[in-house]
DOPA-763943 format. One line per 10 residues: number of its first residue (from 1); their letters; for each residue x, y, z of C-alpha. Coordinates in steps of 0.1 Angstrom, whole numbers, plus 5000, padded with zeros to 4 digits. Each point is the difference from the previous one (the first is absolute). Layout:
NUM = a = X:Y:Z | ...
END
This chain:
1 = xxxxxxxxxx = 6809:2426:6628 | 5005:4968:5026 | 4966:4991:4993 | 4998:5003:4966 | 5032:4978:4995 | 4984:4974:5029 | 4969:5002:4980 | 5016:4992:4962 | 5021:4974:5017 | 4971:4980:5018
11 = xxxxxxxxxx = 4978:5002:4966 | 5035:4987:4979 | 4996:4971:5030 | 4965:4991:4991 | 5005:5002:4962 | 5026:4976:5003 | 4983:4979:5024 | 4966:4998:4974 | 5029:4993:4972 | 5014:4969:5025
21 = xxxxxxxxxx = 4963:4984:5003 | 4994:5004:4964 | 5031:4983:4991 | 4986:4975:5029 | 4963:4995:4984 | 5018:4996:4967 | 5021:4967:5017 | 4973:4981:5013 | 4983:5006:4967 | 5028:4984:4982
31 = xxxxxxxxxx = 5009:4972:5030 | 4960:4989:4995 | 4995:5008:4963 | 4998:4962:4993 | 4996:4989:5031 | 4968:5016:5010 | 4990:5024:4968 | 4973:5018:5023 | 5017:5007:5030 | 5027:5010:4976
41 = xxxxxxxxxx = 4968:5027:4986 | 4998:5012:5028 | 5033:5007:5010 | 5008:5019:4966 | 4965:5020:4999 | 5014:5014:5036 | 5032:5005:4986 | 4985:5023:4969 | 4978:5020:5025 | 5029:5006:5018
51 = xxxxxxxxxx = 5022:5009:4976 | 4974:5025:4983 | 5007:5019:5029 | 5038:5005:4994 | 5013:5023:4972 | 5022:4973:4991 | 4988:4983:4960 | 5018:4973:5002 | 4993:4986:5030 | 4961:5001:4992
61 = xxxxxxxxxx = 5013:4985:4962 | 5015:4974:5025 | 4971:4992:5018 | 4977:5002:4969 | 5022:4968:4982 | 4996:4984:5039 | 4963:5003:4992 | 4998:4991:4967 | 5023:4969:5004 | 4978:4993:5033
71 = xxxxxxxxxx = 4965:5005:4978 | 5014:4979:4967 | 5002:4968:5025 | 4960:5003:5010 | 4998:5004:4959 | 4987:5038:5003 | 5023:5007:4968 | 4979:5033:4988 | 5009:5013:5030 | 5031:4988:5005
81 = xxxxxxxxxx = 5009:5008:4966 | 4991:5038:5009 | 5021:4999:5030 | 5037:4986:4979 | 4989:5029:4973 | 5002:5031:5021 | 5027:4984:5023 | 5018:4996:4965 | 4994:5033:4993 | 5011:5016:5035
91 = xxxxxxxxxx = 5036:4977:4996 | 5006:5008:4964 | 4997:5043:5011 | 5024:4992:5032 | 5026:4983:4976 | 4997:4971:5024 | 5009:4976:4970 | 4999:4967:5026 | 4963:5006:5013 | 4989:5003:4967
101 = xxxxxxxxxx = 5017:4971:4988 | 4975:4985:5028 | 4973:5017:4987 | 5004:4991:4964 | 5000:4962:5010 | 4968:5005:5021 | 4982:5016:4968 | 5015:4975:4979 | 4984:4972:5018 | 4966:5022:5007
111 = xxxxxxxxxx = 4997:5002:4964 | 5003:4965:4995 | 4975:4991:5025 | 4972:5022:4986 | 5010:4988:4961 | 5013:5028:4990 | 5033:4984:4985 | 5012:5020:4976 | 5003:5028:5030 | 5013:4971:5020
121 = xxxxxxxxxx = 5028:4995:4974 | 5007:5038:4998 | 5006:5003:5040 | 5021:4968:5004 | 5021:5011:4968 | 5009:5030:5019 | 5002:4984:5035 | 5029:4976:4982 | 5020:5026:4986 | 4999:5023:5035
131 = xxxxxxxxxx = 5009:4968:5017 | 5027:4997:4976 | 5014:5033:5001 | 4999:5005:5040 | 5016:4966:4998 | 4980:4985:5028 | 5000:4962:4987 | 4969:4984:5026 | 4979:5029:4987 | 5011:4997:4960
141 = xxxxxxxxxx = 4993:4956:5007 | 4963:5014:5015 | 4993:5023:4970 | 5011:4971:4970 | 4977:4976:5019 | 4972:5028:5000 | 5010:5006:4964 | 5003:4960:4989 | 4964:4998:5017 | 4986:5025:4974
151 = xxxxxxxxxx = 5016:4988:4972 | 4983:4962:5010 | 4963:5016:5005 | 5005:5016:4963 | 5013:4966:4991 | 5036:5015:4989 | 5020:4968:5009 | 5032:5003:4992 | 5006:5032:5015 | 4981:4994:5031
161 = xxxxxxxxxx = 5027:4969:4999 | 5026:5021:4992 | 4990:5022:5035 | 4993:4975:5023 | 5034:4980:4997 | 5017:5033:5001 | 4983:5007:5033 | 5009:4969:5009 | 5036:4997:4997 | 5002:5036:5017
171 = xxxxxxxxxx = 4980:4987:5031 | 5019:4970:5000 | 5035:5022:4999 | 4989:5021:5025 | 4986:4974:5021 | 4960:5006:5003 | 4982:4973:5005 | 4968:5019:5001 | 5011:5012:4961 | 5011:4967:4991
181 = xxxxxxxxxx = 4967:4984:5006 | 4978:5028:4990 | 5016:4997:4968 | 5002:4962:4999 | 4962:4998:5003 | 4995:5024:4971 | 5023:4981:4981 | 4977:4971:5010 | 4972:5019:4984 | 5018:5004:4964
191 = xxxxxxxxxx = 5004:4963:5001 | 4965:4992:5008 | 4981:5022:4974 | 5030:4989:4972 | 4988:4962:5010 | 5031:4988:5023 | 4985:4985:5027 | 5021:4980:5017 | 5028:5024:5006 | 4973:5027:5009
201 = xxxxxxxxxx = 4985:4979:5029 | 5036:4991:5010 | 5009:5038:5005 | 4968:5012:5011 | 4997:4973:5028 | 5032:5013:5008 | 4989:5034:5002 | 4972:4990:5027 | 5030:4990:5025 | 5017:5027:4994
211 = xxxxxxxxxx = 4975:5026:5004 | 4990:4983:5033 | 5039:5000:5013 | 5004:5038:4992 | 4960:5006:5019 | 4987:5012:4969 | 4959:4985:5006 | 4992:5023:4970 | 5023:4982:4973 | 4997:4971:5018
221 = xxxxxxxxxx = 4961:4999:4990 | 5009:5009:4963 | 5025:4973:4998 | 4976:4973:5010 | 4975:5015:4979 | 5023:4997:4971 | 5007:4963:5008 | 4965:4990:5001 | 4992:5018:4967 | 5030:4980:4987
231 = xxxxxxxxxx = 4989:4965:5010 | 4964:5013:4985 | 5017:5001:4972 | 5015:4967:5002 | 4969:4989:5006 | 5007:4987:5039 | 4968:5011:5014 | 5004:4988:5033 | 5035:5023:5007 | 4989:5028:4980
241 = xxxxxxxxxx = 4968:5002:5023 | 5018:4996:5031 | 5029:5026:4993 | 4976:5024:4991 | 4981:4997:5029 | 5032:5008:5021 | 5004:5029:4981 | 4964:5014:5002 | 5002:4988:5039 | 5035:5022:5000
251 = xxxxxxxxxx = 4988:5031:4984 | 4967:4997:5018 | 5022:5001:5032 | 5017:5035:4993 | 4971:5015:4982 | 5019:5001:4966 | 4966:5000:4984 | 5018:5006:4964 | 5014:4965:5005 | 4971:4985:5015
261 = xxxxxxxxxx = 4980:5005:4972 | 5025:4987:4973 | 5000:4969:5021 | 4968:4996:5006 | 4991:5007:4959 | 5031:4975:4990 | 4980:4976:5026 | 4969:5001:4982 | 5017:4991:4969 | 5011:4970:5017
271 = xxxxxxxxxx = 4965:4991:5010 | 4990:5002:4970 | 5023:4980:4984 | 4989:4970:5027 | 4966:5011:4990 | 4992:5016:5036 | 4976:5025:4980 | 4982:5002:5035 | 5030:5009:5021 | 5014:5025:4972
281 = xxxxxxxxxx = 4969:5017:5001 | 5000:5003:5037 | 5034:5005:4997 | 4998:5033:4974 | 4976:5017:5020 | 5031:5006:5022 | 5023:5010:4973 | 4974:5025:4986 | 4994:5020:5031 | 5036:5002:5008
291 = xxxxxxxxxx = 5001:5015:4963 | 4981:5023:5003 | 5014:5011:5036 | 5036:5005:4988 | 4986:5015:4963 | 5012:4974:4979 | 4977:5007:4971 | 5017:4977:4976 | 5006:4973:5025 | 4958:5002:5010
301 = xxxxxxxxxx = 4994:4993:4960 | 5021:4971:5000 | 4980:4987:5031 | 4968:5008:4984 | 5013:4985:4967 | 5007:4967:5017 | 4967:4997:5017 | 4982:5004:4967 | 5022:4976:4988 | 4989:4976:5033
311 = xxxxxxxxxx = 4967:5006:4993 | 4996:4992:4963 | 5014:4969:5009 | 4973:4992:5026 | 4976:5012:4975 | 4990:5026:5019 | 4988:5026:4969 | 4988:5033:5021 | 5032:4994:5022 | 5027:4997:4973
321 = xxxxxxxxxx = 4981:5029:4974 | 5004:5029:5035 | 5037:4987:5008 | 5012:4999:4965 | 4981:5040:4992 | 5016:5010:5033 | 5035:4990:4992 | 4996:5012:4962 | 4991:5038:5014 | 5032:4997:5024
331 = xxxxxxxxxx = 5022:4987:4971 | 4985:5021:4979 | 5008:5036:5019 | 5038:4987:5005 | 5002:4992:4965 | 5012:4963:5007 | 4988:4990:4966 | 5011:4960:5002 | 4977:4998:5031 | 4970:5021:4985
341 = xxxxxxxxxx = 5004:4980:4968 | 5004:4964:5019 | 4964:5013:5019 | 4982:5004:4973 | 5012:4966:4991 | 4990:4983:5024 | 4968:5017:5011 | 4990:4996:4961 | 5005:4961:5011 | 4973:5004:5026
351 = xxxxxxxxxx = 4975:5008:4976 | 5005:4972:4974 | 4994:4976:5033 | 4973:5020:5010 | 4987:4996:4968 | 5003:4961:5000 | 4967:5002:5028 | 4982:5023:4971 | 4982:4992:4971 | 4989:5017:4967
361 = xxxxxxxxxx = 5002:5041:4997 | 5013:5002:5038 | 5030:4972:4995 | 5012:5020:4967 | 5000:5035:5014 | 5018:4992:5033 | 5025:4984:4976 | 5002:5031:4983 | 5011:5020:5031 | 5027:4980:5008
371 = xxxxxxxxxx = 5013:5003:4961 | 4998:5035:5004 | 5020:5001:5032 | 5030:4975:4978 | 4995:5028:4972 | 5009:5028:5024 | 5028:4977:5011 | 5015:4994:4971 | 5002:5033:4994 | 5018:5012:5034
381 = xxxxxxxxxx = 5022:4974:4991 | 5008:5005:4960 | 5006:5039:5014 | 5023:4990:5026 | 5020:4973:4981 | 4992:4975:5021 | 5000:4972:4981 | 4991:4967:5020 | 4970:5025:5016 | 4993:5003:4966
391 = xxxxxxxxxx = 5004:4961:4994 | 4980:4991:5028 | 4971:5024:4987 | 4997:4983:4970 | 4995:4964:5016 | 4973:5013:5020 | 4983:5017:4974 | 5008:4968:4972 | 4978:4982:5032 | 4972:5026:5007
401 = xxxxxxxxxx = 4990:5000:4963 | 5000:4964:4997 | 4977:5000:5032 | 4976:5029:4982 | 5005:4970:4970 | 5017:5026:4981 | 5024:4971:4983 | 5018:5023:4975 | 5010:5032:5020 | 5013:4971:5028
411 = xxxxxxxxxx = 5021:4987:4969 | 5015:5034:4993 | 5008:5004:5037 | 5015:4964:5004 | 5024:5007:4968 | 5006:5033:5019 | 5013:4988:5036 | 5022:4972:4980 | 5015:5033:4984 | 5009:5017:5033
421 = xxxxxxxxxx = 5004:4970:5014 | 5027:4993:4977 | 5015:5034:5003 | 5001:5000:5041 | 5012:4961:5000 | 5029:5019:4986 | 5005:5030:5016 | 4996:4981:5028 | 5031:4971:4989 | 5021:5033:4992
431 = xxxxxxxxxx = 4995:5017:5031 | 5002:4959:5017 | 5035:5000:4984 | 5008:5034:5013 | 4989:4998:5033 | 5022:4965:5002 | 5032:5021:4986 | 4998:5020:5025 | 4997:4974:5027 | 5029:4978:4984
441 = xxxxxxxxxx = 5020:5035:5003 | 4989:5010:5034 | 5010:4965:5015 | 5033:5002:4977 | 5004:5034:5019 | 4991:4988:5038 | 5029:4969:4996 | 5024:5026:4986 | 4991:5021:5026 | 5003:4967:5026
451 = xxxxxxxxxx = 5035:4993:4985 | 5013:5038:4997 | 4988:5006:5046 | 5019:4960:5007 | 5031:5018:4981 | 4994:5031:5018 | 4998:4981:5033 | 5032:4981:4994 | 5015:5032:4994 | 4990:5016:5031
461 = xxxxxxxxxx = 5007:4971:5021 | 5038:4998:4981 | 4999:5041:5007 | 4987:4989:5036 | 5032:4982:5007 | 5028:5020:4984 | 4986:5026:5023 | 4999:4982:5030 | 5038:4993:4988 | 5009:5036:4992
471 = xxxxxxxxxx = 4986:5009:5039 | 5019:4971:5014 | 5031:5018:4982 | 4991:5033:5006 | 4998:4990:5040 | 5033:4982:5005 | 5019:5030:4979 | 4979:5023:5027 | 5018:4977:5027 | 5036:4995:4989
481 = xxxxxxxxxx = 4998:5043:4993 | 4988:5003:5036 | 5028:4971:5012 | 5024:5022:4980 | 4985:5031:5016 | 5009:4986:5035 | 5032:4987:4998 | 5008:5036:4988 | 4989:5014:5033 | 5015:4972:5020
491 = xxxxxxxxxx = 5036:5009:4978 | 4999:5037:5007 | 4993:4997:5036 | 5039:4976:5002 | 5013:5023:4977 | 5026:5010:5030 | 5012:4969:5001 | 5014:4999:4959 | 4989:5034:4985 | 5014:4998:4966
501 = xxxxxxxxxx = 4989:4964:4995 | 4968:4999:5013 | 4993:5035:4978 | 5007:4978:4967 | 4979:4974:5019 | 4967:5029:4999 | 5013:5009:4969 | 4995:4968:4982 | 4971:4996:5020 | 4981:5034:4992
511 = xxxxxxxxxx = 5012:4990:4959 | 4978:4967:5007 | 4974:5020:5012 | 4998:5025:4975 | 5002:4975:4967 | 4977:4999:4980 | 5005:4964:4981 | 4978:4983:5025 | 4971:5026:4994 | 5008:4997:4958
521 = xxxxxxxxxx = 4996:4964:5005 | 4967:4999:5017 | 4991:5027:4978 | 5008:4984:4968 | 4979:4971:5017 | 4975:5016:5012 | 4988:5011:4965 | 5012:4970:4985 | 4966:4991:5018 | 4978:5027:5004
531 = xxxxxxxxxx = 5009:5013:4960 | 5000:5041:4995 | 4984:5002:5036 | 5026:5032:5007 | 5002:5013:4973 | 4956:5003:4990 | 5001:5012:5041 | 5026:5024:4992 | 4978:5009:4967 | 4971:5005:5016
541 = xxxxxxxxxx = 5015:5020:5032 | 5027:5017:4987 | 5005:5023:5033 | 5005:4965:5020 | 5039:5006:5008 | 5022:4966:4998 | 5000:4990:5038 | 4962:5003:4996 | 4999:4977:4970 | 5020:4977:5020
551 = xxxxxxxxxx = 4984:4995:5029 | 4969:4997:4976 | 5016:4970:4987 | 5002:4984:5031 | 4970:5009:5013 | 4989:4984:4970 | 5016:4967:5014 | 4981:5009:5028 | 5031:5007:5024 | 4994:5019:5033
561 = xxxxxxxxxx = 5013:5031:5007 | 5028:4987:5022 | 5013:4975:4976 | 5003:5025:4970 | 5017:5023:5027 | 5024:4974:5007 | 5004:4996:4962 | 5007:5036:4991 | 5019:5008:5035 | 4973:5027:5007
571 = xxxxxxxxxx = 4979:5002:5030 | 4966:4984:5000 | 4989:5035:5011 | 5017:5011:4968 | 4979:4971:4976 | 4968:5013:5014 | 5011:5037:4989 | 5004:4990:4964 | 4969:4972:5002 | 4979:5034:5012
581 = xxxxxxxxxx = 5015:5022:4969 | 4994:4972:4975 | 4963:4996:5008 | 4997:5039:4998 | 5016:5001:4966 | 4983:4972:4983 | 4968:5019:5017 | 4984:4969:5017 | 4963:4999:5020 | 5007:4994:5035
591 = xxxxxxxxxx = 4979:4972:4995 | 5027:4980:4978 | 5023:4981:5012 | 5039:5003:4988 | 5011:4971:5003 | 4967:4984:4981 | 5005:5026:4971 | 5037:4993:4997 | 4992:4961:5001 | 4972:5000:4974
601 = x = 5021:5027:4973
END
């Protein structure tokens, strides 16, 4: 019977010993998630093993997120997409509504990387309201910037707006700077694609310091990345070029290959624009093997696309016909019908110059394949109601016939692209007019939102000083109790001397001590500045008895135990009975501080 007990104990020893060095494993994963992603690999594939071995589902759910968050920095986001799903799955069975919460953002953000936006959306949808209703406010700021991100890449505006000012004012209340600049340089993002520039750059070159205070090399990378697209934009070639080589130079440094290869691709379109068609090409053969390492389909058809593009213009025929077919079929089998439709364009453009080398029967019929190509193009478009694809369709075409000397049908399509140019010229001025309301709003909302935290801060400060007051009262009536406290002991012991009179002598004395005026007066003063404080604490802890809501008031004030003892003419033993009882009613982590709660109700 010994033994069997010895041996249940010793195996209860080891499980929780395997349970500790999971738990371990999962740590350093987290500690080097962006600091070194593949260390960080390592650590939570040893952690999963591990924790296989256990009975316990939720810690192998936990080291499964560890993995996937540790695989989504090297851009494996199949597999890490895998890994959030079942660890989801395995939290959502245990109740565990906090993990999930954690998993939902990882799948949100999964999602997104691999396209899928619309599942994206769903996920981060979900990951706000969880946040929302476990009312963990870093975690709900992380899910609207998640969510604002999906709303920009399906080019939703005004809610992704909407989200990532709400994210910010939550970081900013509850002091993240992490939050505050994650959401800052997605904000950045809205401005740049809605044509803000300068206020863009300003907050995304902002961004970059922050991110490098905080350690972050990851978001550090992105930022500058951002900034050089941004001065691309604006047409500074020379900053644009260099910020974007410190952000390709950053991710190449932490083997963020994701990153990399946005950087190096957003490089190449700086090339190109200084005409560096040598140095892009050089460049994209890079971009497309990293690509096709992570499994970026979509991102290896925009590579290919550009090269074509690189190529016609260096009138490379052969070159520009396989890059342009090549990122067609890629388009093509995600359905991206604006790029499919703009590679036909532009590959049917490779023929007509091609066909300016040909003559006679030859020169006709290459023209003819590139009209066919515009035909197909227009139609992608017309079914897809994308009208300047449409537009642009018909210039090319109105050009190809009038280089097969086919005057009439390039009429027709002249009068046709003037029609839809017409017709975009104004949905673009209406959604131009839009996009500006929205911006005229927005800043509108940030200086309210400036003027309502300086008014907030005034009020805190004012708050800051009538409490300061308040303790400063609530001390000296602490003292002149205790003063009053000793010269009742110093009376009784001479009471031999004068019994009668020094009895009315304690009497008056004890009547002091006992009054409550000076505790109604701080009292009515005390909420005089801190409005409805007792009574909401009283509210929401009804079983708190009234010596424990005042001593939470004055803990409040942040007064030590042995000056609300003097106060209340209890023992300081006595203050940290009741401080004890209080944290048990209102049913406090041991992790939270009283005082800190108290001061920030």
């Amino acid at each position: 019977m010994n033994k069997a007990v010895v041996k249940l104990k010793s195996a209860s020893s080891k499980n929780r010993a395997r349970k500790a060095e999971v738990h371990r494993l999962i740590s350093e994963a987290e500690r080097l998630e962006r600091l070194a992603p593949s260390a960080s690999l390592d650590y939570a594939r040893k952690a999963v093993a591990l924790a296989q071995s256990l009975k316990s589902k939720r810690i192998y759910a936990e080291a499964l997120l560890a993995r996937s968050n540790a695989l989504a920095k090297l851009s494996k986001h199949k597999d890490a997409l895998n890994d959030a799903m079942e660890s989801l799955k395995i939290f959502q069975e245990q109740n565990d509504a906090f993990s999930a919460l954690s998993a939902l953002r990882a799948c949100a953000d999964l999602h997104r990387n691999l396209g899928d936006f619309q599942s994206g959306l769903d996920c981060a949808n979900q990951s706000v309201l969880s946040a929302r209703t476990l009312k963990e406010k870093e975690q709900e700021s992380a899910a609207l910037i998640s969510r604002g991100i999906l709303h920009i890449r399906l080019g939703d505006y005004a809610s992704a707006m909407s989200d990532l000012y709400e994210a910010l004012a939550l970081a900013k209340k509850i002091k993240s700077l992490r939050r505050q600049a994650e959401a800052e340089m997605c904000i950045s993002v809205s401005l740049k694609n809605l044509g803000d520039y300068y206020p863009a750059l300003e907050l995304q070159l902002a961004c970059v310091k922050k991110f490098a205070t905080l350690g972050d090399a990851s978001s550090e990378a992105g930022a500058l990345t951002n900034s050089g697209m941004i001065y691309f934009l604006m047409n500074d070639y020379d900053n644009a070029t260099l910020l974007l080589e410190r952000g390709a130079a950053l991710f190449k440094k932490i083997g963020q290959k994701l990153g990399l290869a946005n950087a190096l691709s957003n490089l190449m379109g700086v090339y190109v624009g200084q005409e560096k068609l040598d140095a892009a090409i050089r460049l994209s053969k890079e971009t497309l093997a990293l690509q096709k390492e992570i499994g970026n389909k979509l991102g290896e058809g925009t590579i290919l696309h550009r090269l074509g593009a690189i190529h016609y213009r260096k009138w490379q025929v052969r070159l520009a016909h396989e890059h342009f077919q090549a990122a067609r079929e890629i388009f093509q089998a995600f359905t991206n019908t604006e790029s499919q439709a703009y590679s036909l364009i532009e590959d049917a453009a490779v023929y007509v110059m091609e066909a300016e080398a040909l003559t006679g029967k030859d020169k006709f019929k290459t023209i003819e394949s590139g009209i066919a190509q515009i035909q197909q193009a227009i139609e992608i478009a017309a079914k897809s109601g994308l009208k300047a694809v449409e537009r642009d369709a018909q210039l090319a075409l109105a050009k190809a016939y009038k280089a097969a000397e086919k005057f009439e049908k390039s009429v027709a399509c002249y009068e046709a692209f003037y029609r839809l140019d017409e017709i975009v010229f104004n949905e673009d001025s209406d959604r131009r007019r839009r996009n500006a309301e929205m911006l005229f709003q927005v800043h509108e909302a940030e200086r309210a939102a400036d003027e309502a935290r300086r008014k907030s801060a005034e009020l805190q400060a004012n708050l800051n000083v009538k409490n300061q007051q308040l303790a400063a009262m609530a001390i000296r009536l602490g003292e002149q109790n205790e003063l009053i406290e000793r010269l009742k002991t110093e009376l009784q012991n001479a009471a031999h001397h004068a019994p009668s009179k020094v009895n009315r002598l304690v009497t008056s004395l004890e009547k002091k001590l006992n009054a409550t005026a000076d505790w109604e007066k701080f009292e009515r003063e005390f909420e005089s500045a801190n409005r409805g404080f007792m009574q909401t604490l009283a509210k929401q802890f009804p079983t708190l008895s009234p010596m424990e809501l005042k001593i939470c008031a004055l803990l409040k004030l942040n007064l030590a135990s042995k000056d609300i003892a003097r106060l209340l003419a209890i023992s300081p033993r006595t203050v940290e009975v009741h401080r004890r009882n209080a944290r048990r009613k209102m049913r406090l982590p041991s992790k939270v501080n009283l005082i800190n709660y108290l001061m920030a109700s």
